[in-house]
Each structure stands twice: as structure tokens, then as C-alpha cells.
C-alpha atoms as one frame of an Amber mdcrd trajectory, in Angstrom:
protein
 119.019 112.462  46.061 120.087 109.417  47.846 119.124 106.337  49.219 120.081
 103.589  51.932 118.901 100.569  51.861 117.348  99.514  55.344 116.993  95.647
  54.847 116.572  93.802  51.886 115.006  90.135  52.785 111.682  89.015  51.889
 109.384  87.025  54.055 111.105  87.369  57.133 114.772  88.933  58.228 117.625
  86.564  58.812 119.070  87.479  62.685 119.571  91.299  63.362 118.308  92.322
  60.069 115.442  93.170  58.146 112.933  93.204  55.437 113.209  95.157  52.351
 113.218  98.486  53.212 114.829 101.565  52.102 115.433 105.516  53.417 115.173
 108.149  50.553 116.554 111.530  51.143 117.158 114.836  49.188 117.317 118.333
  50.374 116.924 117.211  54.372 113.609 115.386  53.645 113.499 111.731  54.807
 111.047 109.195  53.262 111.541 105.584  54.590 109.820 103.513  51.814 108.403
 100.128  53.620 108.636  99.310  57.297 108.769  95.627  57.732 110.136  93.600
  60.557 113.557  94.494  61.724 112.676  98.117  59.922 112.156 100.493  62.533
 115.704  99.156  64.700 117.913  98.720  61.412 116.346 102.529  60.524 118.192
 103.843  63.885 121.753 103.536  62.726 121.053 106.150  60.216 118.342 108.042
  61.356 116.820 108.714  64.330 112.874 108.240  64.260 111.401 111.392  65.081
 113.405 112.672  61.844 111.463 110.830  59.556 109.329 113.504  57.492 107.221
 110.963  55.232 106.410 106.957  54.998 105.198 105.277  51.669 103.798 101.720
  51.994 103.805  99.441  48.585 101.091  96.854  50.286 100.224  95.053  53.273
 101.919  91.925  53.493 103.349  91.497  57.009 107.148  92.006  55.617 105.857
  95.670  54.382 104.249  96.759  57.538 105.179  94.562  60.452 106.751  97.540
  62.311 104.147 100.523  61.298 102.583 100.104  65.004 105.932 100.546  66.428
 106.443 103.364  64.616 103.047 105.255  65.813 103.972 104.342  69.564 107.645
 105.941  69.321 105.694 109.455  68.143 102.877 108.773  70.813 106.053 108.262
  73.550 107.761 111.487  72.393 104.638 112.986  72.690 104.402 112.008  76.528
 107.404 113.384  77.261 106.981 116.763  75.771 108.011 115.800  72.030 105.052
 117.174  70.326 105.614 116.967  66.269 102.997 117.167  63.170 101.584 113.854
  62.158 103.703 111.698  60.396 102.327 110.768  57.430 102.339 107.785  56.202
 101.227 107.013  52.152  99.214 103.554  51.732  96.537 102.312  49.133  92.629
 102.135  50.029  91.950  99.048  48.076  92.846  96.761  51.669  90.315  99.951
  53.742  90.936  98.160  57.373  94.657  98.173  56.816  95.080 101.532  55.258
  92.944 102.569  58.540  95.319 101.372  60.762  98.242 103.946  59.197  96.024
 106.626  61.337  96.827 106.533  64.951  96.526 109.118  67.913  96.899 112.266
  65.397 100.828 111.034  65.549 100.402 108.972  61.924  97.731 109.669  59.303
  96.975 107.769  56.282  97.352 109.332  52.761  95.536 107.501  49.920  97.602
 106.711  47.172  97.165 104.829  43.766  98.414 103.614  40.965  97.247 106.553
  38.363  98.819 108.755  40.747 101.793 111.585  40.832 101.864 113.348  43.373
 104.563 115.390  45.914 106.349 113.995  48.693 108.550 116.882  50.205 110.959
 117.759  47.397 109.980 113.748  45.807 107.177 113.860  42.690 106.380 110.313
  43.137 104.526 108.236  40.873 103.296 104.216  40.899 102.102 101.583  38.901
 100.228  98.480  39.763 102.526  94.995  40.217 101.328  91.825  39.822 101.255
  90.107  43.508  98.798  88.036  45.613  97.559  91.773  47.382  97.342  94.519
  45.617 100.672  96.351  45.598 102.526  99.539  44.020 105.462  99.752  42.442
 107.128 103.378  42.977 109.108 106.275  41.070 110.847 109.250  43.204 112.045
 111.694  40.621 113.882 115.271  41.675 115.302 117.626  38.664 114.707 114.755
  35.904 116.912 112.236  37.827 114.660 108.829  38.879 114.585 105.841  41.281
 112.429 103.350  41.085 111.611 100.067  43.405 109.312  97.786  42.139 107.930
  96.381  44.982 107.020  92.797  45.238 105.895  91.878  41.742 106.254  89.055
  38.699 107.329  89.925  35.503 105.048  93.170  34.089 105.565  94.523  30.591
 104.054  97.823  32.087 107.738  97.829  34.406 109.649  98.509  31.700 108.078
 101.863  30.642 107.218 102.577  34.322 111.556 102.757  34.627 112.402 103.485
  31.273 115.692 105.602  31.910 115.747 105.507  35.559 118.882 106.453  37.419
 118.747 103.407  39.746 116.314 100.246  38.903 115.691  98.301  42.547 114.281
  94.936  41.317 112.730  92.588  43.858 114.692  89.215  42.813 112.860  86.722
  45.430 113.253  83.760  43.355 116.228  81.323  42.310 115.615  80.718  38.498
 114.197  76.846  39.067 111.498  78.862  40.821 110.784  81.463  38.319 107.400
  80.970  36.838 106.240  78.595  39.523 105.867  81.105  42.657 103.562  83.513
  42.552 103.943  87.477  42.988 107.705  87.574  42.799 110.744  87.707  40.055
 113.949  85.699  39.801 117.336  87.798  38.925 117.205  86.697  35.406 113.779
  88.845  34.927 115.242  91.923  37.415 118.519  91.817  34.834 115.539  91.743
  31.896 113.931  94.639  33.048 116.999  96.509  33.507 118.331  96.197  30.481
 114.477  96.790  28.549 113.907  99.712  30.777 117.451 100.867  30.330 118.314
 101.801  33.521 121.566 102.938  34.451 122.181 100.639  37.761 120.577  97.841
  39.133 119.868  96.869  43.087 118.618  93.566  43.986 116.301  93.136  46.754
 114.039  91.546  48.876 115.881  88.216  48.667 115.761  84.622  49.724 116.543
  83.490  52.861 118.448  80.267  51.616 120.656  79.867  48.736 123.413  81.148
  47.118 122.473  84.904  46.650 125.525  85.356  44.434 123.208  82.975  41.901
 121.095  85.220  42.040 123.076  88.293  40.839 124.762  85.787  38.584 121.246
  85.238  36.860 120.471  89.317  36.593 124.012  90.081  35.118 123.462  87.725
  31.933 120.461  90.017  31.391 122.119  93.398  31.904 125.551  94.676  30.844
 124.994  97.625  33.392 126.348  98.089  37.167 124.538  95.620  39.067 124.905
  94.559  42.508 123.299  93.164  45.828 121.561  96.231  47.957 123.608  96.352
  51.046 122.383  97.487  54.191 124.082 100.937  55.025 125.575 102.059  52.064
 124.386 105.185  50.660 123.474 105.447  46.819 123.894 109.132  45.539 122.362
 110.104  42.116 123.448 113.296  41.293
């Protein structure tokens, strides 16, 4: 099992980037896990589209889903020009109805319901969630294969239900949106003091920072999460492959 992150910024992406985003892969199987703006173009220097077996959406904020329509019209293109291929689908919760509609296009896309008390299969993926706390309902996510985890909270504030949700995970990747002045005063996100907290109360075995600020000092931010958690802990950065096992 391994993952890539894809971008990592929240809001917005800085120039020729993207949001947080993330590929997942084991056994040929490709799950992209958030497609945001930037998403789909940063995606093609490690895979091309019409590889992409499975999508799983954590909410509907525009930096989660900005590129999902440009996604449907690649498949509906291929399919033009001979390129017939099942729908994709594409996993999304029903609690926002018009915007899980929309991750049904053409028969190229077709929307899965997914929620938080569920566990279900993704290819060779069981995949489970739990429920952050953020302005829109959103879902944090576990992909386990063979007893080995990863999980990605998602866009979230501190939740004491995280830290059993990762307890023992491979590879924690902690939204860390906020410098620490900010931490309690923004709402729906986490600063890298609370990512290192969870970490080290979940005891995970490496920790990924994501879906950062687009001004600062990121390095503060890392800073913060290491005088949480003793563990490997780093900045997710775009391209580089994660193995676990």
C-alpha cells in the first residue's frame, strides 16, 4: 500500500499546485482521495486519468471538489473517441443530496453513498470514516489492507473520537490549517500542535501534515506538531511516494 500526495494546500493552491489531495494505491488499484483545484493536472504526473479505478470525497467545500466536473468530461471525451470504460465511481456523503447528485454524470461517474458508521470495500481498500467537526459535514477516512492503516482526517478541529478512529495507524495525515495564534479561534480546522496531539494519543507511527496555509512559515507549523509527537513527522510533499509495508 502506498500513497502520493497530490497537493496539500487548503483554501486555494499557491501557483501550479494544488489542494489537498492524495492517490492511494495497492495491488494496481488507484483511489485518488479528494479532487480539489489544481487536482486533476497535478494527478497527471503520476497517473494518467483514465487509470483511476475509484474516487472518495470527504465533503463539498470547493477545495474538495473543484475539479470533479473535469474529471467526468475527460471520461465523457475518451468516450467520444472510442475510449469506452465502466463508470468511475466516485464515493461522497448524501447529507449535501444536490452535491452528492452531481458525482453522477453521463453513466461515466456515479455516486456511491457513504457515511460515517460505514466500512465498506474499495478494490483491495476496507475503508472506514468517522464524522469531523467542520462548517459542512465532512468524513474523516481509514484505508486498511492486511492489518496495516492510513488514515487522513479530512478538514476537522480537534475530536476526541480521532484518536481511537487512528489508534495504531501506520501513517496519521493531519490537516494542520492553522498557525497556533489561530488555534481555537477558526473554525473547522487544527493547528500542528493538535495534529502532533493526535499523533502521539492515537499512537501512530508517522505523521503527514496537510492542507496548509497559504502564508506563513510552514516550518512553524511542523515545529508546533513535533513538540507533541516524538514520532517521524514531516510536511506531505507533492510526489513522493509513502510505502507501508
Amino acid at each position: 500500500m502506498k500513497i502520493t500526495p497530490i497537493g496539500i494546500w487548503g483554501g486555494y493552491p499557491k501557483a501550479n499546485s494544488a489542494t489537498s489531495s492524495f492517490l492511494i494505491e495497492h495491488e494496481g488499484f488507484n483511489c485518488l482521495i479528494d479532487c480539489g483545484s489544481g487536482v486533476l493536472s497535478s494527478l497527471q504526473n503520476y497517473l494518467p486519468l483514465e487509470k483511476l479505478d475509484a474516487v472518495v470525497i470527504s465533503h463539498y467545500h470547493a477545495d474538495h471538489i473543484a475539479d470533479i466536473g473535469s474529471l467526468q468530461f475527460s471520461r465523457l471525451i475518451n468516450f467520444y473517441l472510442g475510449k469506452s470504460a465502466p463508470a468511475l465511481p466516485i464515493y461522497g456523503h448524501v447529507q449535501d443530496q444536490d452535491n452528492f447528485d452531481k458525482l453522477s454524470y453521463k453513466e461515466q461517474t456515479v455516486g456511491v453513498a457513504i457515511s460515517e458508521d460505514d466500512v465498506i470495500q474499495i478494490g483491495p481498500f476496507e475503508v472506514s470514516f468517522c464524522r469531523t467537526i467542520h462548517p459542512v459535514y465532512c468524513l474523516a477516512m481509514k484505508f486498511s489492507v492486511a492489518g496495516h492503516s492510513i488514515v487522513l482526517t479530512a478538514d476537522t478541529e480537534w475530536r476526541d473520537e480521532l484518536v481511537d478512529f487512528a489508534r495504531g495507524t501506520n501513517l496519521l495525515i493531519s490537516e494542520a490549517n492553522l498557525y497556533e495564534e489561530h488555534v481555537g479561534k477558526a473554525p473547522g480546522h487544527m493547528g500542528g500542535s493538535e495534529a502532533g496531539k493526535l499523533a502521539s494519543l492515537s499512537s501512530a507511527k508517522q505523521l503527514i501534515l496537510t492542507h496548509l496555509p497559504l502564508h506563513g512559515q510552514i516550518e512553524d507549523i511542523l515545529e508546533a506538531a513535533s513538540l507533541n509527537y516524538d514520532g517521524p513527522a514531516e510536511v506531505a510533499i507533492v510526489g513522493k511516494t509513502y510505502e507501508i509495508f
